[in-house]
Structure formats: C-alpha cells, structure tokens
TORBAKE-955776 format. One record per residue: residue number from 1; residue in one letter; x, y, z of N, C-alpha, C, O in turn. Coordinates in steps of 0.2 Angstrom, whole numbers, always signed. Each point is the difference from the previous one (the first is absolute). Layout:
// TORBAKE-955776
NUM	A	X	Y	Z	X	Y	Z	X	Y	Z	X	Y	Z
...
END
This chain:
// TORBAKE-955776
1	X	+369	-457	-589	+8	+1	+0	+2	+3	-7	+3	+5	-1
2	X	-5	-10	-6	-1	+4	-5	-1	+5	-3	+4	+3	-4
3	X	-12	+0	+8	-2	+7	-1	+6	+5	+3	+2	+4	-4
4	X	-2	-6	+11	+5	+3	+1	+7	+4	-2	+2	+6	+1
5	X	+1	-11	-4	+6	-1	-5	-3	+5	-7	+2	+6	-1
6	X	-6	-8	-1	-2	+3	-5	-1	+9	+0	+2	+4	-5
7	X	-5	-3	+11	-2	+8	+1	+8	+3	+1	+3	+5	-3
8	X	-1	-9	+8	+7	+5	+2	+5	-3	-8	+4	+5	+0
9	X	-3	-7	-4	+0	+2	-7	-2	+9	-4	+4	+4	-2
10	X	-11	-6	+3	-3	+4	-4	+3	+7	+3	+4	+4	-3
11	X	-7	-3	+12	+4	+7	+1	+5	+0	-3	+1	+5	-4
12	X	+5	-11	+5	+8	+4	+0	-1	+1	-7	+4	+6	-1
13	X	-7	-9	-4	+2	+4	-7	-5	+4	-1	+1	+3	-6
14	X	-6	+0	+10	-3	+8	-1	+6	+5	+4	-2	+6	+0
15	X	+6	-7	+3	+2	+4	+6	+6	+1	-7	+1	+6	-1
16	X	+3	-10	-3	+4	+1	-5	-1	+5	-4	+2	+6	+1
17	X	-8	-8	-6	-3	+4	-3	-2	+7	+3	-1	+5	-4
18	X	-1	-3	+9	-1	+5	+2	+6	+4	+0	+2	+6	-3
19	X	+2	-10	+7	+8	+4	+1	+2	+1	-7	+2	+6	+0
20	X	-2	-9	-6	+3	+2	-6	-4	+6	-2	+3	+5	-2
21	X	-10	-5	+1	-4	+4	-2	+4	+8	+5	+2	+5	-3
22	X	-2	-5	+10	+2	+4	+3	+9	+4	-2	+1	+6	+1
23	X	+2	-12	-2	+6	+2	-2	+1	+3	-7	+5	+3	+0
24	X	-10	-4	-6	-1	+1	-5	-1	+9	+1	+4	+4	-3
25	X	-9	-3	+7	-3	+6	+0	+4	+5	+3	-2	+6	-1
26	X	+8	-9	+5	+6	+5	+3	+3	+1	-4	+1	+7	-1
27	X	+2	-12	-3	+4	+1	-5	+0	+4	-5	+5	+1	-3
28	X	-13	+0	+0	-2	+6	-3	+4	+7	+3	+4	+3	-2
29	X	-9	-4	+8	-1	+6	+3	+8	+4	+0	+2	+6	-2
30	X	+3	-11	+6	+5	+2	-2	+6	+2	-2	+5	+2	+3
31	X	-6	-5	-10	+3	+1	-5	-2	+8	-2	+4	+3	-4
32	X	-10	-1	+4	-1	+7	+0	+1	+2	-7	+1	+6	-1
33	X	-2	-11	-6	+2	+2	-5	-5	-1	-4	-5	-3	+3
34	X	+5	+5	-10	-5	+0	-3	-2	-5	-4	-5	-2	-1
35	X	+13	-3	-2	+0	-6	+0	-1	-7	+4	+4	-3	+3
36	X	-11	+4	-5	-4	-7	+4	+3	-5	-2	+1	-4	+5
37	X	+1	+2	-12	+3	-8	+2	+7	+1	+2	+4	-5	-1
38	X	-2	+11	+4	+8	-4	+2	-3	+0	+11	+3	-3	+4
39	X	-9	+7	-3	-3	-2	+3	-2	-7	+2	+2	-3	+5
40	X	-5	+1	-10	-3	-8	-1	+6	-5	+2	+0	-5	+4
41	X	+6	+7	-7	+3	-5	-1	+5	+1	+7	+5	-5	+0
42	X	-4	+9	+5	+2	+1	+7	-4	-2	+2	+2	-6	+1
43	X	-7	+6	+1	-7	-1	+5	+0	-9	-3	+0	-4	+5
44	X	+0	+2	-10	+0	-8	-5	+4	-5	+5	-1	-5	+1
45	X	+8	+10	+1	+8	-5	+0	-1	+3	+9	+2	-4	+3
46	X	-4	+7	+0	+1	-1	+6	-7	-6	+3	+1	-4	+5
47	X	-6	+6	-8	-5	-3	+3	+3	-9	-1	-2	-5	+4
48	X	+5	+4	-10	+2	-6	-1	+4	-2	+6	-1	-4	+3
49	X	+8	+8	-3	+2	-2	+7	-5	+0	+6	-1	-6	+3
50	X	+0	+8	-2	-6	+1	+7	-1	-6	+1	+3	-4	+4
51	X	-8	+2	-10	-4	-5	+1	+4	-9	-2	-2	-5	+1
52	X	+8	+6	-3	+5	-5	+1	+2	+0	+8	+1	-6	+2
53	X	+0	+10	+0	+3	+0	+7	-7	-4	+5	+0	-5	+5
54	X	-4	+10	-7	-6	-2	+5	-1	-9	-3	+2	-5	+4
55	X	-4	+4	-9	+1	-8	-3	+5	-5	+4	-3	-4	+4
56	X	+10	+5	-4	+4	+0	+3	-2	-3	+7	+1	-6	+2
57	X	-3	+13	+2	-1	-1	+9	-7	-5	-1	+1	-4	+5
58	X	-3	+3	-7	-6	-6	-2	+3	-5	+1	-1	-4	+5
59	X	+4	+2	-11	+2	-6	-3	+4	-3	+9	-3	-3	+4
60	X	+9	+5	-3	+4	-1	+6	-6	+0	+6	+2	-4	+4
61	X	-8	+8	-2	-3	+0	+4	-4	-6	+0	-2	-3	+6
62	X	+0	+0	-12	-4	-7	-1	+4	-6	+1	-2	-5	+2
63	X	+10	+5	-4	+4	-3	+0	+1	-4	+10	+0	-6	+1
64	X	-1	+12	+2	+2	+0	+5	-5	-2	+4	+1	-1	+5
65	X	-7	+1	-7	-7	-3	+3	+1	-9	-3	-1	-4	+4
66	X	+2	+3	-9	+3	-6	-1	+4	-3	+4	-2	-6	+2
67	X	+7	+7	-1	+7	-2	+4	-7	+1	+7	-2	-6	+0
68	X	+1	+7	+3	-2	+0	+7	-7	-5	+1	-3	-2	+5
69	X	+1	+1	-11	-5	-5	+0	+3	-10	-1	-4	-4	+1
70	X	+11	+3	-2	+2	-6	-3	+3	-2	+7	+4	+4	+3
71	X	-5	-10	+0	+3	-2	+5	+7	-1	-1	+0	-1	-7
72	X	+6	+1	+10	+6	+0	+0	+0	-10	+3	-2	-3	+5
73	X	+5	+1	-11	-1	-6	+5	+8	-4	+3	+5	+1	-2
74	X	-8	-4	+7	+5	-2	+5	+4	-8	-3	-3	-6	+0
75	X	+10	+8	+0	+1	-7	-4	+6	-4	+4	+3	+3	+4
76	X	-2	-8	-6	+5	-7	+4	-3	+0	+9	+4	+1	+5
77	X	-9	-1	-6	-1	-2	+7	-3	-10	-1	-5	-1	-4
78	X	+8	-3	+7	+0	-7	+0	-3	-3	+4	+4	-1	+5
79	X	-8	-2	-3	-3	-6	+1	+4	-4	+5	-3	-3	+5
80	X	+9	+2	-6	+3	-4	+3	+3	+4	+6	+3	-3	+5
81	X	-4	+8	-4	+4	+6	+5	-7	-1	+5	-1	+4	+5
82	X	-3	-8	-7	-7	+2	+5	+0	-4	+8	+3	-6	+0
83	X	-5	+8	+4	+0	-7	+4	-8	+0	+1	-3	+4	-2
84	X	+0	-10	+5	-8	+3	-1	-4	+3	+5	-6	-2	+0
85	X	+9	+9	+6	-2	+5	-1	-1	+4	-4	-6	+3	+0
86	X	+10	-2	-4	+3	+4	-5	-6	-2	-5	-6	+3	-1
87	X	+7	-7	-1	-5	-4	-5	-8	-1	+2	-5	-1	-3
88	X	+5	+3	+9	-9	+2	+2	-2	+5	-2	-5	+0	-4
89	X	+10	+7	+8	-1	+7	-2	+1	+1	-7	-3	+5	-2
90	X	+6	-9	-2	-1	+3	-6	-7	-1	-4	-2	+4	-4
91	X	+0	-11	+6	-7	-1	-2	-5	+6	+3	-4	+4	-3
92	X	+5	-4	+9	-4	+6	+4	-1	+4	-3	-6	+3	+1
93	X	+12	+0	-6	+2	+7	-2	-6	-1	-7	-5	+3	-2
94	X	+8	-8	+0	-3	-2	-9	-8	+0	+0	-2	+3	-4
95	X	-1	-6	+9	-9	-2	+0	-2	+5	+2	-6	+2	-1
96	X	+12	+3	+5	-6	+7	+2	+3	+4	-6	-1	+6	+0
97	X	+3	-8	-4	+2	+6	-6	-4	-3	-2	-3	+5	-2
98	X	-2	-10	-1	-3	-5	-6	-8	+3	+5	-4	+0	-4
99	X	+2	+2	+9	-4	+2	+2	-5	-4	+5	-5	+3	+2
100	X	+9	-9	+0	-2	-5	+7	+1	+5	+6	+2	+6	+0
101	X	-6	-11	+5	-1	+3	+7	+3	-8	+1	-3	-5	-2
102	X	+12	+6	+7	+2	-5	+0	+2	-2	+9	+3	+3	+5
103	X	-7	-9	-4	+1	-3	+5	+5	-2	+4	+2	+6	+0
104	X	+2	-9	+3	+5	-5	+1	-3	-5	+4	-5	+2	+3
105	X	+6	-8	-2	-3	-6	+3	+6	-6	+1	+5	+1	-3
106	X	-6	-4	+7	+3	-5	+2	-3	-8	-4	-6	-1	+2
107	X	+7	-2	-5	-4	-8	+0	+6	-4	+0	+5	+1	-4
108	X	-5	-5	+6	+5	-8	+5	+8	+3	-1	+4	-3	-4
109	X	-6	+9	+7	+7	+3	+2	+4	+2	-6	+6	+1	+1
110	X	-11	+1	-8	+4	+2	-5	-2	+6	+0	-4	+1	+5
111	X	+6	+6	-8	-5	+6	+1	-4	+0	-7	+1	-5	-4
112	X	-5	+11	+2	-5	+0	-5	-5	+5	+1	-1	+2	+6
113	X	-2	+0	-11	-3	+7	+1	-6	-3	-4	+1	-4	-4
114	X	-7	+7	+7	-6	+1	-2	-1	+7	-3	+2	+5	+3
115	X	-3	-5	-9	-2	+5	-5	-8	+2	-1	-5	-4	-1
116	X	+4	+12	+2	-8	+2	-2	+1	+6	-4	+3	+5	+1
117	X	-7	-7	-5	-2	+6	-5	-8	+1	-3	-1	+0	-6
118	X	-1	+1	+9	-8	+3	-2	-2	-4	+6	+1	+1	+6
119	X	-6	-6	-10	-2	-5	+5	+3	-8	-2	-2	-5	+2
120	X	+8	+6	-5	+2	-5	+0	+8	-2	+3	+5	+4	-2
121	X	-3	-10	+6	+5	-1	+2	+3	-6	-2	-3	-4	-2
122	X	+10	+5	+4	+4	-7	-3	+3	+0	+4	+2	+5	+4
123	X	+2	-13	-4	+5	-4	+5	+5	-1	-4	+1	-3	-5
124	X	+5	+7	+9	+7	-2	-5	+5	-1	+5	+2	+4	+4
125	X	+0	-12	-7	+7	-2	+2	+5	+5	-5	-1	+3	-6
126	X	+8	-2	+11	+4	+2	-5	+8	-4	+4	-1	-2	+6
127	X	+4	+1	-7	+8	-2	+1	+5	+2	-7	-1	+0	-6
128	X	+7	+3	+10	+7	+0	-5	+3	-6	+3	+6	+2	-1
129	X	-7	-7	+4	+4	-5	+0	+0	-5	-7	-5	-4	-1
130	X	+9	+4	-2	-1	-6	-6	+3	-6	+1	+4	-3	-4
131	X	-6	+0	+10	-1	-8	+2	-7	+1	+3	-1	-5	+3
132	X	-4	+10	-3	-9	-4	+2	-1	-5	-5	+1	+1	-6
133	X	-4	-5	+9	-2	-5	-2	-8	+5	-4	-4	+1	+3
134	X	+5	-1	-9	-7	+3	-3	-6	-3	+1	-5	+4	+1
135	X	+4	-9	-2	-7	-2	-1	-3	-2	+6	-6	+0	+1
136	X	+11	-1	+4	-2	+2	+8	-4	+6	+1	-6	+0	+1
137	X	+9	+5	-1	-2	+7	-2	-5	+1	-4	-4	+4	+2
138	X	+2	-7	-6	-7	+2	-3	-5	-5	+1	-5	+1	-2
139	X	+8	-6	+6	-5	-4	+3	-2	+3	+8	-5	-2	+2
140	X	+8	+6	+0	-1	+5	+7	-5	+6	-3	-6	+2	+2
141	X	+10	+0	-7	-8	+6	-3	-7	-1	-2	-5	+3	+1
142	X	+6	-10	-4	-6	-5	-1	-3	-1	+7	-6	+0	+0
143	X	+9	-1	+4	-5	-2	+7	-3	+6	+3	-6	+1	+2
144	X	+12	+4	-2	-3	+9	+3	-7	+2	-3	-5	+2	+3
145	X	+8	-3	-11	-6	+2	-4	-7	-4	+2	-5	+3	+3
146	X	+5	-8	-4	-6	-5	+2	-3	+3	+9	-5	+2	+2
147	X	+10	-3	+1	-2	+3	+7	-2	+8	+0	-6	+0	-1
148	X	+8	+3	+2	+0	+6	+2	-7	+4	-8	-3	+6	+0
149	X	+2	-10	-4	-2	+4	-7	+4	+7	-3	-3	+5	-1
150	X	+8	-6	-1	+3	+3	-2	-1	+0	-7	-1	-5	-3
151	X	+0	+13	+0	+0	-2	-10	+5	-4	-5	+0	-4	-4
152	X	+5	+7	+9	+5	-2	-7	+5	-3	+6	-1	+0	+6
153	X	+5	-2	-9	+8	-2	+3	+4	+1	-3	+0	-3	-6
154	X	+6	+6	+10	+5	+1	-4	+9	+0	+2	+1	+3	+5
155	X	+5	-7	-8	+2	-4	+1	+7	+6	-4	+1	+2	-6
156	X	+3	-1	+12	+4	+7	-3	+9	-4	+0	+0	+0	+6
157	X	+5	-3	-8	+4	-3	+0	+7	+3	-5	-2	+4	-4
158	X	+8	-4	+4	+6	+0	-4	+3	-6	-2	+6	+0	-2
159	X	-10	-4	+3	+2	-8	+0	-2	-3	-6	-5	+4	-1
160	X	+6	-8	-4	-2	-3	-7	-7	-3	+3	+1	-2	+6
161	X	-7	+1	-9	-4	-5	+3	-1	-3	-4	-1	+2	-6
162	X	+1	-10	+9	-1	-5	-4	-8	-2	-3	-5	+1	+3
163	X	+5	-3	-8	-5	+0	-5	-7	-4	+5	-5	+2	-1
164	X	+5	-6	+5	-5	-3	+5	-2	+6	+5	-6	+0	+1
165	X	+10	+5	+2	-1	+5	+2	-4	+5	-4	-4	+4	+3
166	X	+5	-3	-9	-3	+5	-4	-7	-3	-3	-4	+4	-1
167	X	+2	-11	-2	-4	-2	-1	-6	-1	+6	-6	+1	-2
168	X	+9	-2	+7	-4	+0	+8	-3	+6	+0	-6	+0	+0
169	X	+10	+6	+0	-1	+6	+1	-7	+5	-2	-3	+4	+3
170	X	+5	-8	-11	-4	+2	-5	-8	-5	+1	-5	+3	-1
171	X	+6	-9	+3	-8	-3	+2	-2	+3	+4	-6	+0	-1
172	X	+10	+3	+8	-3	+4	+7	-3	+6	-1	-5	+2	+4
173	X	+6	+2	-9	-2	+9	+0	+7	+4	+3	+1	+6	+3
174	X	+5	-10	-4	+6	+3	+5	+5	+2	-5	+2	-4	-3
175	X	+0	+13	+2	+3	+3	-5	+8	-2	+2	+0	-1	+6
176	X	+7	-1	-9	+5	+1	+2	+5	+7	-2	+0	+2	-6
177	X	+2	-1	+10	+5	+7	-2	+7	-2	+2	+3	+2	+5
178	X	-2	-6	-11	+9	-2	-1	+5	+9	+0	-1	+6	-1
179	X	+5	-11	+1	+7	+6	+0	-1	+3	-7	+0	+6	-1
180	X	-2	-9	-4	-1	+5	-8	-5	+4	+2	+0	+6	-1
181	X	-6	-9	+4	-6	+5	-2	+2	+7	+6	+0	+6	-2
182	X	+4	-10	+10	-3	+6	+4	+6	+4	-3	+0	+5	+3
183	X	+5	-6	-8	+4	+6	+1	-4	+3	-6	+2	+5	+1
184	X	-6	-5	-5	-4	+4	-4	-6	+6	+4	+0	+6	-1
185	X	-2	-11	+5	-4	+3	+7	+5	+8	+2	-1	+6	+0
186	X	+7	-10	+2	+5	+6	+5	+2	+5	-4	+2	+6	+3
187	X	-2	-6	-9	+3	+5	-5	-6	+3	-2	+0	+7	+1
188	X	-6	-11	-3	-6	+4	-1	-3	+6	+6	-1	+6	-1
189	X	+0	-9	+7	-3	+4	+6	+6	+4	+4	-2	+5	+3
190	X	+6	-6	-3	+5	+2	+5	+6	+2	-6	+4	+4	+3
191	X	-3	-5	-7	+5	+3	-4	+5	-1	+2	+4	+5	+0
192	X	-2	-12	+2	+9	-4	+3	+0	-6	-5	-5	-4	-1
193	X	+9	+4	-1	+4	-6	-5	+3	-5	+6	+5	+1	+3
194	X	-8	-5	-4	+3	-9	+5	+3	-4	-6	-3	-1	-5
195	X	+8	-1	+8	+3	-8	-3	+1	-4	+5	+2	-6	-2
END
C-alpha cells in the first residue's frame, strides 16, 4: 500500500515537471523574440500557475479520499430506548462486525448466542435488563461452559455488576462487556455512540 502511495507520488510529480518543461518551451517558441530571458520569465510565471493549480486539484483530490475513508458516526442513540429484541440485533450486528459467526440459542428460556471464530467458540449470556440477578448469570455461563466445552464465556449486560459477579467471572474464563466497555465496542466496530 505504501509502495503504492509512493509511485503514484513520484508520476504525479514527473507528470508536473514535464508539463512545466513543456510549457517552458512554448513559451519560448511564442514569444517569437530574441529575448530569451523575457522568454524565460513568461514560460517561469505560467508554468508556476500551472503547476499551483494542478497542486491545488491534488491537494482537494486527497482531501476527499480522506473524508470518504472516516466513518460518520452515529450519535445519542440510548440503551434505554432498547427492548431486548432490539438489544439482541444489536449485539447480532456488533459480533458479525468484530468477525463472529453468531448463533442464537435458547438456554432455560433465556436467549444467548454461541460465537465461532476460527476454531474457536464461545457462550454468551447477554440482557438489558438491570434487575438480572448477575451472578446467577454467570453461574448459568459457568455450567454451559463446563457442559457443552465451550472456550470462553461471555457475559454482555447494561447493568452495574456487582464485585462477586466480576470476581466469579474472572476465576471462570468468563469476559464481562458492561455498558462502558460495550459502548466502546459500538463506536469502535459500528461507528454509533450509545449512552
């Protein structure tokens, strides 16, 4: 990509200098006089315009390859406006932007996705309700994972978790993605600002 970059560089500024060199040699030609430096100095002051203007369509041309490479991000969309369909699909949308292959699953009537990425898979509880009982919940991931052999487990919430829930989590192999981190997630892959 560099090299790249680099060559289309180099043309555009032999493609300058050639045009100057060219306009140089017009400007001789027709000025038709025997005075080469008032020559010189027509062919000197055009080719400088030239090559200002042409600089110019560059500069605005890269400009504009810039602007279309920066995501536009999406902002005051709130967490609280979710209900949890709402709040599935959105995870749905986020793990296949992060590069999962995302499951959906039922376990004792809660919903939950199984995650694959290479050869490896994970079990994630998620809820936007902030009355789950948490360590319930990661004692449900703790059993799937133990059953099923899953790698990781993972515990996706908008809820505060209490410090017994994060300590548990943390002896299990079970990552948590609080309302801080996932809205880092959502801005990072998806380019939406949640609060």
């Amino acid at each position: 990509m560099e090299n790249s970059k680099k060559i289309q560089a180099v043309v555009f500024f032999s493609c300058i200098f050639w045009l100057l060199a060219f306009c140089y040699v017009v400007f001789l030609w027709a000025t038709n006089s025997p005075k080469i430096v008032l020559g010189l100095i027509y062919g000197i002051s055009f080719s400088a315009v030239v090559a200002l203007l042409l600089i110019l369509f560059k500069i605005e041309d890269l400009n504009e390859q810039k602007m279309k490479g920066v995501k536009t991000i999406k902002k005051d969309l709130s967490f609280s406006n979710l209900n949890p369909e709402a709040f599935e699909n959105l995870l749905i949308r986020l793990f296949g932007a992060m590069g999962y292959i995302v499951e959906c699953t039922k376990k004792n009537k809660i919903k939950a996705f199984i995650l694959y990425k290479n050869k490896a898979k994970a079990f994630v509880l998620f809820t936007c309700d902030n009355d789950l009982d948490d360590q319930k919940a990661i004692s449900q991931i703790k059993a799937e994972i133990k059953e099923s052999n899953y790698q990781k487990g993972i515990y996706v919430c908008i809820a505060k978790i209490s410090k017994k829930a994060a300590d548990r989590a943390e002896a299990n192999n079970i990552d948590i993605v609080d309302k801080k981190y996932l809205r880092e997630l959502l801005e990072s892959y998806l380019g939406e600002r949640w609060n």
